[in-house]
C-alpha positions in Angstrom: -2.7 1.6 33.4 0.5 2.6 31.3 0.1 3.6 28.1 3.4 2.1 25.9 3.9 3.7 22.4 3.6 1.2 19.9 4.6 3.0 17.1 7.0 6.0 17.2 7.8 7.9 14.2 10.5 10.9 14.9 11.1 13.4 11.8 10.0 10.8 9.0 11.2 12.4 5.4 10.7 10.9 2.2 11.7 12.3 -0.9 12.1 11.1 -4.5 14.4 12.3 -6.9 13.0 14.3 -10.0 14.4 14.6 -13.6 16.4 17.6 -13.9 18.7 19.8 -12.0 22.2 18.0 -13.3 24.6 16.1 -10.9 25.5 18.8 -8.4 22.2 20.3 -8.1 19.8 17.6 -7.6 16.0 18.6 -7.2 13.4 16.7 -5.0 9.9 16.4 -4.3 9.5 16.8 -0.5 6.5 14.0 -0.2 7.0 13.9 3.8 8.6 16.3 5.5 9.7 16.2 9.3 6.3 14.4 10.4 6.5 13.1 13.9 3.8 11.2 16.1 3.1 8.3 18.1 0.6 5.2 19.2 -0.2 3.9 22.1 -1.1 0.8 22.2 -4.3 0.1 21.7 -5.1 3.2 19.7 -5.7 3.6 16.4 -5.0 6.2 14.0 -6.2 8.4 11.4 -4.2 10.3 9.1 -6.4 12.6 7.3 -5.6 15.4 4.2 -6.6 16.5 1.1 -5.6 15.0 -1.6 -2.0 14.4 -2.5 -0.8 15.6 0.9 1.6 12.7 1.7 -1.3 10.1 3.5 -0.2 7.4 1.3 3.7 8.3 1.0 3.7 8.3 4.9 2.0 4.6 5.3 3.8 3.3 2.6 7.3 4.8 4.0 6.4 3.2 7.7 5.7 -0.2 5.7 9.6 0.5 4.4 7.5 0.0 0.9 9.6 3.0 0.4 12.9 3.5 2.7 12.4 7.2 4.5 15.0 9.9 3.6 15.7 10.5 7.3 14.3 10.2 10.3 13.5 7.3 12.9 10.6 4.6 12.6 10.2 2.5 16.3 8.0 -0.1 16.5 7.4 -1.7 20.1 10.8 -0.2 21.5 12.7 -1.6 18.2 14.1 1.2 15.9 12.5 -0.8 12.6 14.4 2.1 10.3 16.7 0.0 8.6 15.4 -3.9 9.6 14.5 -6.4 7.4 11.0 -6.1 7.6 10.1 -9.5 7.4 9.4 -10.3 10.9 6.9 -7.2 11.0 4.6 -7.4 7.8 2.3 -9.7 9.7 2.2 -7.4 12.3 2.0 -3.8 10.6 -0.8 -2.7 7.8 -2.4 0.0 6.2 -6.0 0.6 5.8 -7.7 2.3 3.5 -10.6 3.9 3.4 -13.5 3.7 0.8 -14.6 7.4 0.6 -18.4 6.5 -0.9 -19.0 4.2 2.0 -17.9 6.8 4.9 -18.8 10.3 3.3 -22.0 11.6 4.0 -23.4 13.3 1.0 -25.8 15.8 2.7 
């Protein structure tokens, strides 16, 4: 059986703007920087980090809950990027995880 990517993401960057730097020199919080992977389908996956890593940011950026900085997102063979999302939010979602319920204490 072939395995077809579901879910491409090529150099995904998201970065938001922060006060300061004037009008020429602009300063930025890199919140994802060049992260690239894929899905096949059928797969699931995990993205896992400490705290304040960009798990969130990254989701929320492939939801276009935030449009990316640069790079590509491909959903199914159909760069989604720059799409009105509309005919994917049924399709795409993020899941999080209760930490008390899945962390073993010992």
């Amino acid at each position: 059986m072939e395995n077809k990517k579901l879910l491409e993401v090529e150099h995904l960057k998201q970065y938001f703007p922060v006060q300061g730097g004037g009008y020429l020199n602009k300063k930025f919080v890199k919140a994802v920087d060049d992260v690239s992977f894929y899905v096949n389908k059928g797969e699931t996956l995990g993205l896992v980090g400490e705290s304040g890593c960009g798990k969130t940011t990254t989701g929320r950026t492939l939801l276009r809950l935030h449009e990316p900085t640069g790079g590509k997102i491909i959903y199914d063979g159909t760069d989604i990027t720059h799409v009105n999302m509309l005919p994917y939010r049924r399709k795409m979602q993020i899941v999080f995880q209760d930490p008390y319920a899945s962390l073993d204490p010992v």
